[in-house]
N, CA, C and O of each residue as an XYZ file, in Angstrom:
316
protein
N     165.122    198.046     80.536
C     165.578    197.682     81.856
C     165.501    196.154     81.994
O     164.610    195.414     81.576
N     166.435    195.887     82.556
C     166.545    194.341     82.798
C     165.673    193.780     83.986
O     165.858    194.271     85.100
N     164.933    192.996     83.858
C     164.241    192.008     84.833
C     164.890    191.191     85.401
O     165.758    190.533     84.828
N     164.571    191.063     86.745
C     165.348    190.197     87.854
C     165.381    188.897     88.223
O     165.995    188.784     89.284
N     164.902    187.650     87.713
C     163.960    186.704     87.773
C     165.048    185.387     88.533
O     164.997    184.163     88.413
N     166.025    186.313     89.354
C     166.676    185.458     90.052
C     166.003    185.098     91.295
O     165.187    185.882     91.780
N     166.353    183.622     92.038
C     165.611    183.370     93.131
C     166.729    182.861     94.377
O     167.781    182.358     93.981
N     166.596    182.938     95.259
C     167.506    182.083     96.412
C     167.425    180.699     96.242
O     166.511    179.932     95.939
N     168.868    180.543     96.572
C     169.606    178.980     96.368
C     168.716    177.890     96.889
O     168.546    176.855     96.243
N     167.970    178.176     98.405
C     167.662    177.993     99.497
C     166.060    178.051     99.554
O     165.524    176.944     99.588
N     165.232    179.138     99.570
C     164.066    178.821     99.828
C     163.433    179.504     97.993
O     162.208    179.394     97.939
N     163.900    179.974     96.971
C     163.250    180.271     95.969
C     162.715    181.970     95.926
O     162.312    182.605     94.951
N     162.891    182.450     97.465
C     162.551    183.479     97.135
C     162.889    184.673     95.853
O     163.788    184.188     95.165
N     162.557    185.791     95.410
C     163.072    186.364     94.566
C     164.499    187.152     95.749
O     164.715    187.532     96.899
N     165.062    187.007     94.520
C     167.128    187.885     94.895
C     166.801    189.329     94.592
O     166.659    189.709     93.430
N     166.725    189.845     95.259
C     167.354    191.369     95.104
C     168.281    191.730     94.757
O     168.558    191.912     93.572
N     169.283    192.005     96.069
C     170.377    192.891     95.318
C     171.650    191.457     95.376
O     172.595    191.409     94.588
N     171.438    190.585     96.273
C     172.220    189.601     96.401
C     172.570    188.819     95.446
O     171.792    189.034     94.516
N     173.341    188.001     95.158
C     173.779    187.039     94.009
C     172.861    186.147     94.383
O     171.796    186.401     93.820
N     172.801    185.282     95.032
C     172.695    183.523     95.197
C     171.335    183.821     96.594
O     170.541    182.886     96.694
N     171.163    184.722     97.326
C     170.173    184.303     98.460
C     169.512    185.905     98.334
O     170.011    186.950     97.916
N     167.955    185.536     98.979
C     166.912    185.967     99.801
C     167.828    187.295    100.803
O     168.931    187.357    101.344
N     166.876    188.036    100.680
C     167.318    189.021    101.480
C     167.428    188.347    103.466
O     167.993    189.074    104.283
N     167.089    187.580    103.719
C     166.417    186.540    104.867
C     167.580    186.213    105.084
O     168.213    186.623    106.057
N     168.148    185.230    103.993
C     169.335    184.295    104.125
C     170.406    185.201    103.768
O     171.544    184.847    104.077
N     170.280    186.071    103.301
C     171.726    186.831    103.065
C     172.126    187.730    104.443
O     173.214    188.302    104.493
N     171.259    187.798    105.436
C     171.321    188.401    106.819
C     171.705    187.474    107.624
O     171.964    187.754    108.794
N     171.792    186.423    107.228
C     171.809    185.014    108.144
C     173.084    185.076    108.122
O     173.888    185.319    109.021
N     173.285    184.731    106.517
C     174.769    184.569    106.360
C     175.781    185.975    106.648
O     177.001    186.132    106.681
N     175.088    186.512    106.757
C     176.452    188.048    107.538
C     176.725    187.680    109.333
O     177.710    187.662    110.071
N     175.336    187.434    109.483
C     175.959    187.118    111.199
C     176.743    185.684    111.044
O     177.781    185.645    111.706
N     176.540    184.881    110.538
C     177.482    183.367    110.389
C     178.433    183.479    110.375
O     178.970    182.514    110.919
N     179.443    184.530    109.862
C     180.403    185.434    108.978
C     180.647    186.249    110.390
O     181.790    186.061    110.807
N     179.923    187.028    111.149
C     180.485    187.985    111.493
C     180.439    186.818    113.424
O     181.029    187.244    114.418
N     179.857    185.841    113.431
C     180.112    185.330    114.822
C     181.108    184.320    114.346
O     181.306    183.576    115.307
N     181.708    184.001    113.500
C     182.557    183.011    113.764
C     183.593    182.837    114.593
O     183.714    181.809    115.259
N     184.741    184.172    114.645
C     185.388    184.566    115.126
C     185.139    184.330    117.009
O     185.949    183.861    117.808
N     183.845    184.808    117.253
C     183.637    184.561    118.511
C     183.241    183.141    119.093
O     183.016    183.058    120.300
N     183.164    182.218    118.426
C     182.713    180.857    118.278
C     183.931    180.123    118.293
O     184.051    179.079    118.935
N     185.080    180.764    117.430
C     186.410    179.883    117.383
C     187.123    180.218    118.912
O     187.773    179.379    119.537
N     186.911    181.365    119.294
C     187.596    181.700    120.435
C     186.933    180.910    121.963
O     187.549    180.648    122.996
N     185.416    180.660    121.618
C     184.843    179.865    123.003
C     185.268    178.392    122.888
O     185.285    177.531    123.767
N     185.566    178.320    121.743
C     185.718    176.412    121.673
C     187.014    176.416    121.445
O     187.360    175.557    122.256
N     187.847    176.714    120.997
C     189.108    176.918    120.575
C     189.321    175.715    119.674
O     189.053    174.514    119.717
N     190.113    176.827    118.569
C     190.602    176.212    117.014
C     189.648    175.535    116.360
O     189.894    174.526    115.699
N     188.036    176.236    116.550
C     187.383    175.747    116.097
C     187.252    176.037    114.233
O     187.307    177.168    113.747
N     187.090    174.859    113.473
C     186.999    175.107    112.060
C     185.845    175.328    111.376
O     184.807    174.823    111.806
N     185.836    175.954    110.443
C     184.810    176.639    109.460
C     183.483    175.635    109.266
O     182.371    176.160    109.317
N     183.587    174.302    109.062
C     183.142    173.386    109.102
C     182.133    172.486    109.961
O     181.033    172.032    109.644
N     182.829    172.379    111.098
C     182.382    172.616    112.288
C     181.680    173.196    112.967
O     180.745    172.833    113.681
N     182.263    174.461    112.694
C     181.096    175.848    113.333
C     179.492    175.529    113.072
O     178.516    175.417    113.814
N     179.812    175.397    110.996
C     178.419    175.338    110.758
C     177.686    173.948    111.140
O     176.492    173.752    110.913
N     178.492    173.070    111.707
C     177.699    171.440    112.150
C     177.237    172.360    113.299
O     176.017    172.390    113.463
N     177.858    172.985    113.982
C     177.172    173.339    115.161
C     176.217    174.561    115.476
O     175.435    175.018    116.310
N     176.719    174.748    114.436
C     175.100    176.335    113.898
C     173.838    174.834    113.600
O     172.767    174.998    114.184
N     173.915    174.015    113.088
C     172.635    173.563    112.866
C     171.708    172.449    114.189
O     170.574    172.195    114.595
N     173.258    172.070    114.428
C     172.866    171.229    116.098
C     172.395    172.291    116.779
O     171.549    171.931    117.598
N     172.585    173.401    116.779
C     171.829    174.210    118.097
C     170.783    174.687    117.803
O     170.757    175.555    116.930
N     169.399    174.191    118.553
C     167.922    174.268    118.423
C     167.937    176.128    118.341
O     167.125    176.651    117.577
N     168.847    176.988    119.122
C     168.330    177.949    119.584
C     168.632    178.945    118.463
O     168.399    180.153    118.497
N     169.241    178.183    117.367
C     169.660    179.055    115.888
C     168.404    179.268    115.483
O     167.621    178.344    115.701
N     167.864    180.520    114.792
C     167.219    180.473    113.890
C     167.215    179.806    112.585
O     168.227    179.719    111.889
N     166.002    179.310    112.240
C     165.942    178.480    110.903
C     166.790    179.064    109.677
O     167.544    178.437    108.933
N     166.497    180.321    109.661
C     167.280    180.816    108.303
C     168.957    180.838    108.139
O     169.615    181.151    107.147
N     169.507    180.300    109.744
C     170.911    180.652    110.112
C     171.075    178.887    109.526
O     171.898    178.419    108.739
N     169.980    178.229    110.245
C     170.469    176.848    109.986
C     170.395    176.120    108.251
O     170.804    175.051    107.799
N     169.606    177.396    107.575
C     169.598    176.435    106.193
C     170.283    177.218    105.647
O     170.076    177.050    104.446
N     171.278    178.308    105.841
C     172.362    178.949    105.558
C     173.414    178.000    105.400
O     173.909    177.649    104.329
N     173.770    177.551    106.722
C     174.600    176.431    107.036
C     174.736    175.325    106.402
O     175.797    174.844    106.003
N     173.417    174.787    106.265
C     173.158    173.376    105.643
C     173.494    173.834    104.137
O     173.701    172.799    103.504
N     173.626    174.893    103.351
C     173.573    175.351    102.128
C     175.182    175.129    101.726
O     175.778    174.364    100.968
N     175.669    176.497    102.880
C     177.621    175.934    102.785
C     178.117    174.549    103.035
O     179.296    174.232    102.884
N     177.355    173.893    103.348
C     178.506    172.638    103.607
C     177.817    171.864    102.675
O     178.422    171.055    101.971
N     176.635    172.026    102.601
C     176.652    171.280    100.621
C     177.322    171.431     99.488
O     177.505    170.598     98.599
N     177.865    173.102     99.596
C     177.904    173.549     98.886
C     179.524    173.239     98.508
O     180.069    172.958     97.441
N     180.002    173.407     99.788
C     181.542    173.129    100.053
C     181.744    171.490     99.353
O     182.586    171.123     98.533
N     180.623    170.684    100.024
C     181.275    169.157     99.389
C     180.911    168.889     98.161
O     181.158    167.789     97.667
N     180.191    169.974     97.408
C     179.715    169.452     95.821
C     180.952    170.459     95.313
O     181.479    170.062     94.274
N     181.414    171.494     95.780
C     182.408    172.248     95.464
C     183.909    171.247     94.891
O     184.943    171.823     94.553
């Protein structure tokens, strides 16, 4: 049987079933994913980009939403 000795991008935890994140951050990133839609519609034509500047400006995000964020748009400009 193969051993798992993968860790998250983000805080190091061990990966489960996820590729790249923590079971923590991989919940983060489903709601990031699943509120965007409602985020583009309160601000209008709001971009992918953006969103996440403003997932991290808002104190009232949870931490794991905000180093989600901070992860994609690193990830996007080293991309």
């Amino acid at each position: 049987m193969e051993k798992n000795d993968k860790t998250c991008f983000i805080c190091k935890r061990k990966v489960e079933t996820h590729k790249e994140l923590c079971n923590y951050h991989f919940i983060a990133l489903l709601n990031i994913e699943k509120s965007f839609q409602t985020w583009r519609d309160a601000y209008g034509n709001l971009d992918w980009m953006e969103y996440l500047k403003k997932l991290i400006e808002n104190e009232e995000n949870g931490i794991w939403v905000q180093e989600v964020a901070k992860y994609l748009i690193t990830e996007k400009m080293e991309g």
